[in-house]
N, C-alpha and C positions, 0 to 999 in steps of 0.2 A: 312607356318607351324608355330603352337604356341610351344613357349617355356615351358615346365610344371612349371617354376618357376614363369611365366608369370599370371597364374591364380591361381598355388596352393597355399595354405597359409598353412604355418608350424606351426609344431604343439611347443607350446615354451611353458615350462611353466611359475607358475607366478609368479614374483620377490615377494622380503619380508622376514623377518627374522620371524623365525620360532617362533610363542605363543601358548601355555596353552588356552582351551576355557576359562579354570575355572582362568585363572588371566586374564581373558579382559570384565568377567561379570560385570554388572552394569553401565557402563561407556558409552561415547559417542563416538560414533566408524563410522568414514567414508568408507562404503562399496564399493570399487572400482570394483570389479570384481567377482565374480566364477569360477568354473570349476566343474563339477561333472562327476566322472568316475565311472567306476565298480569297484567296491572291492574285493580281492582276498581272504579277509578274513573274510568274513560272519559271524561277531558277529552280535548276537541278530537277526538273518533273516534278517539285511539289509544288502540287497545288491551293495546298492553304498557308496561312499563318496563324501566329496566335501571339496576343498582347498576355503579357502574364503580371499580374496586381502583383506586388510582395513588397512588403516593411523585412528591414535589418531587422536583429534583435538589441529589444532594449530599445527600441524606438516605437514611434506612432507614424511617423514619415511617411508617406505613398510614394512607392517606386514605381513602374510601368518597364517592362523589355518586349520587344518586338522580337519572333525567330520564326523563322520557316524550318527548325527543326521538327523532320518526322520523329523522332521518339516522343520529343518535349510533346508537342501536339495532341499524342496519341494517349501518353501520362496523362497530362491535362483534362484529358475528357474522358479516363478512364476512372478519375479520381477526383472529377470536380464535386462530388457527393460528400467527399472528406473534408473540404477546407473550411476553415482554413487547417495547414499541418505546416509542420516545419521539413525543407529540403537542404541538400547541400547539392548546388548543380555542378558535375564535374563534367569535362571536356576526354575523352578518350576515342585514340587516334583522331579521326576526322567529325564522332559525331558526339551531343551533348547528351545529358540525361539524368533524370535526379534520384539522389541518392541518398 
């Protein structure tokens, strides 16, 4: 008989001190990870978020940002097969997106 700890994987979240999208725009940013959940707080119609793992460069550091941006979101898990890669997130007019 299997053990449930044997095959289950726990759900952990993910290390990193917590940043501002709007102080890490611009810059060169190593995306380690996502996570994309539902959101219980439904601004703007979206419906999920997502926590996004990333080190500066030239460091080892864990960062963590919170965004209920739909593109970031949609990047994220269209390219979580890639990471980690390096992004630069810019801000243009109202929505964010990496670049």
């Amino acid at each position: 008989m299997k053990r449930f700890s044997d095959f289950a994987e726990a759900a952990t979240p993910l290390e990193g001190t917590k940043k501002k999208l709007d102080d890490i725009l611009n810059r060169d940013l190593i995306i380690c990870n996502c996570k994309v959940s539902e959101s219980k707080y439904n601004e703007n119609g979206c419906k999920e978020y997502a926590i996004i793992q990333f080190k500066e460069e030239n460091s080892d550091e864990l960062f963590v940002v919170f965004t209920g941006s739909k593109v970031l979101i949609e990047q994220c898990e269209k390219n979580k097969d890639m990471m980690p890669f390096i992004v630069v997130i810019k801000k243009i007019n109202k929505y964010y997106t990496f670049n």
